[in-house]
C-alpha positions as a printed NumPy array, in Angstrom:
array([[ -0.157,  -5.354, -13.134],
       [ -2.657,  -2.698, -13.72 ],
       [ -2.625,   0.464, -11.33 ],
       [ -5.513,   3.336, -11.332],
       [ -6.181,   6.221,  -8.98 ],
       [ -8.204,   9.205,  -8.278],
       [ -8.759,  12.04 ,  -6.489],
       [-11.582,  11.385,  -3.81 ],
       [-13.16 ,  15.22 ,  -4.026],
       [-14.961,  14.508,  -0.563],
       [-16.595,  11.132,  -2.106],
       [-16.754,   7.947,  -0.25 ],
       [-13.192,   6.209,  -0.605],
       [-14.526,   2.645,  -0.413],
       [-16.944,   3.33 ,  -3.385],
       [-14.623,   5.373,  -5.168],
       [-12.135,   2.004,  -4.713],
       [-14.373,   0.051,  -6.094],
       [-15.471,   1.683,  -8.765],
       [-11.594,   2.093,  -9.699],
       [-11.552,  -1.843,  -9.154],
       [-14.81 ,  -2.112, -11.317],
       [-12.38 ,   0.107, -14.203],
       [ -9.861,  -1.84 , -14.103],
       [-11.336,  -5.196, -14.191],
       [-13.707,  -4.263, -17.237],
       [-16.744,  -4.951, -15.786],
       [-19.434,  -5.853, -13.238],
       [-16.773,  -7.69 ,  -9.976],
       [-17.298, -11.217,  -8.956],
       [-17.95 , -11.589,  -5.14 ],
       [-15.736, -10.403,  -2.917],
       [-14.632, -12.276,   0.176],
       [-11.969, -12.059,   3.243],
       [ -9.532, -14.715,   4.504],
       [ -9.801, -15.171,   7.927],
       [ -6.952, -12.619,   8.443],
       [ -9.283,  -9.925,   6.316],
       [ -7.741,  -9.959,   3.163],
       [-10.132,  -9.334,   0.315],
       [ -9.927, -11.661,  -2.711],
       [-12.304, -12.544,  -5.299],
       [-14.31 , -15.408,  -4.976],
       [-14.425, -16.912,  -8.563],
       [-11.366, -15.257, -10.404],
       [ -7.74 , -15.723, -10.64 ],
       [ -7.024, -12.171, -10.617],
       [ -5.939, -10.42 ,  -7.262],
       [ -6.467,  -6.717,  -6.242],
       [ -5.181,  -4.449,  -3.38 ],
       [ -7.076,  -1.022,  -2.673],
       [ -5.582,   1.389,  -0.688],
       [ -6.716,   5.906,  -0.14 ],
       [ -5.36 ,   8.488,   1.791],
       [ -7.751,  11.369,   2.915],
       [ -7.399,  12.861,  -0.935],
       [ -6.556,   9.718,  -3.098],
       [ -7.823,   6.163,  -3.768],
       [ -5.204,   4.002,  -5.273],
       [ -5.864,   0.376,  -7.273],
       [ -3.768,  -2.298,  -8.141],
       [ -5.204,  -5.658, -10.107],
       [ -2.516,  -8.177, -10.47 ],
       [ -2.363, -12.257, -11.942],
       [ -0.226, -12.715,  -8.766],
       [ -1.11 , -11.739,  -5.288],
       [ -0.765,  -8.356,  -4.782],
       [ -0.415,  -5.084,  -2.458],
       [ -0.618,  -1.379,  -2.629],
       [ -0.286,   1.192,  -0.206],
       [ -0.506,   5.022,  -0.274],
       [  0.253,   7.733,   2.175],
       [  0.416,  11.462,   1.05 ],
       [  3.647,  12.965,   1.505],
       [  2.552,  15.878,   3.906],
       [  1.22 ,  13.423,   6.659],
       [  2.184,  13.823,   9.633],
       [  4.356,  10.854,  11.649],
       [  5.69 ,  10.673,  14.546],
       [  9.597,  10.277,  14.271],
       [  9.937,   7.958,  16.912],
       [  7.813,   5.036,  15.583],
       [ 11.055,   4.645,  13.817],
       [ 12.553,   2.413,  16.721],
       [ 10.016,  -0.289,  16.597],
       [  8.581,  -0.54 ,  12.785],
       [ 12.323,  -0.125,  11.358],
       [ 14.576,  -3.246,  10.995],
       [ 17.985,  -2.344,  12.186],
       [ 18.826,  -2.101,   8.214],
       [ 16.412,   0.057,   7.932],
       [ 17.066,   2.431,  10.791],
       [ 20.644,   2.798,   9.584],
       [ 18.767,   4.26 ,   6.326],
       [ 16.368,   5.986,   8.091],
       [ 19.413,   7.553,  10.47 ],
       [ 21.42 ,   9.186,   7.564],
       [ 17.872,  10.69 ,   5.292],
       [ 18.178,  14.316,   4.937],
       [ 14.204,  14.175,   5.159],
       [ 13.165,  11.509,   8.096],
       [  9.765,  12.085,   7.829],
       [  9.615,  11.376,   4.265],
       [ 12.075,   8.394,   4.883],
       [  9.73 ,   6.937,   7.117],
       [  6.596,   7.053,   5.169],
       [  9.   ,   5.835,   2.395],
       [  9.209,   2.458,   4.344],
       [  5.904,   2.529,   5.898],
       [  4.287,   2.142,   2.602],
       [  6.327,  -0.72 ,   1.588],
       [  5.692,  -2.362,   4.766],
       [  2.188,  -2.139,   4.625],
       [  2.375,  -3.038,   0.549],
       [  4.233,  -6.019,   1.733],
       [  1.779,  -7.096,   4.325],
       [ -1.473,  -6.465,   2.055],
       [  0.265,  -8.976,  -0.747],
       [  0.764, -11.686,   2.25 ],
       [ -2.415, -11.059,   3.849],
       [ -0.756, -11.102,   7.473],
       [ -0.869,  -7.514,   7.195],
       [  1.949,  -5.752,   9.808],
       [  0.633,  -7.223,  13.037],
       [  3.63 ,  -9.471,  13.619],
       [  6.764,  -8.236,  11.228],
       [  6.541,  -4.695,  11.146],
       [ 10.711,  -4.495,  11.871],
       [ 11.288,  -7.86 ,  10.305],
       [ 11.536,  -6.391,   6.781],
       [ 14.515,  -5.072,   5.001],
       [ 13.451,  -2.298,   2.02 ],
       [ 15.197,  -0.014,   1.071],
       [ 14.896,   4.258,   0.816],
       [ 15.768,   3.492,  -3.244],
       [ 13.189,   0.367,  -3.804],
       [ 11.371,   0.983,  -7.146],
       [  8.459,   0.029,  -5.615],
       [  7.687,   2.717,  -3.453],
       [  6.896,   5.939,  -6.286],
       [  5.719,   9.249,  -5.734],
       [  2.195,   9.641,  -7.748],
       [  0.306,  12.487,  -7.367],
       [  1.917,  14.131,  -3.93 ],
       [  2.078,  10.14 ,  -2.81 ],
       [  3.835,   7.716,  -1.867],
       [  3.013,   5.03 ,  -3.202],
       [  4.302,   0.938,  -3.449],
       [  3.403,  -2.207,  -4.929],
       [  4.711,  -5.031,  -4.12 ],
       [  3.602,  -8.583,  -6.108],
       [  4.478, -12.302,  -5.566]])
């Protein structure tokens, strides 16, 4: 697994994601296409990517498995009370006894959407089916991030 970011300095994060993507493939990208549920893939490679950008940072990740990243900068904003229906009852117990909530929650927010980018169902129907946890290794803090990756 190969991870890049940058800061977006007002440019375009969806260009600025795929240039990254362009990096860290090594050249000009084959053709990119959705599944029906909008995940992007490459049409004629084996490799999988997952893009993801807060308001300041794009973040890449190009994997040989499937593959999902997720960002959200640590001073966001969230409402505490989306805790009750995105949190697994696991989860909430975690959540419950953080000495930082907010930061808890955007802790398992980004692995939930990380999760849901690698699957390609995305959080529509499990949001509070998962079970992470506040010390998974794949949730970091990069740059004033969080930031997971989650492969197959």
């Amino acid at each position: 697994m190969k991870l890049l970011y940058e800061k977006l300095n007002g440019a375009d994060a969806h260009q600025a994601g795929l240039a990254l993507l362009e990096k860290l493939y090594g050249g000009p990208l084959p053709e990119i296409c959705r599944t029906q549920l909008g995940k992007p893939y490459f049409a004629d490679s084996t490799l999988h990517f997952s893009i993801s950008h807060t308001p300041g940072y794009v973040f890449v990740a190009l994997s040989e498995r499937p593959i999902g990243i997720d960002a959200e900068e640590m001073d966001r904003d969230i409402k505490l009370s989306l805790a009750k229906k995105i949190l697994s009852p696991n989860e909430l117990a975690q959540f419950e006894k953080a000495q930082d909530k907010r930061l808890a929650l955007l802790k398992f927010w980004v692995l939930k959407e990380a999760a849901g980018k690698c699957s390609g169902q995305g959080l529509q129907l499990w949001p509070n089916h998962t079970d992470f946890s506040l010390s998974d290794p794949r949730a970091q803090e990069i740059a004033g991030c969080f930031v997971a990756v989650i492969e197959e």
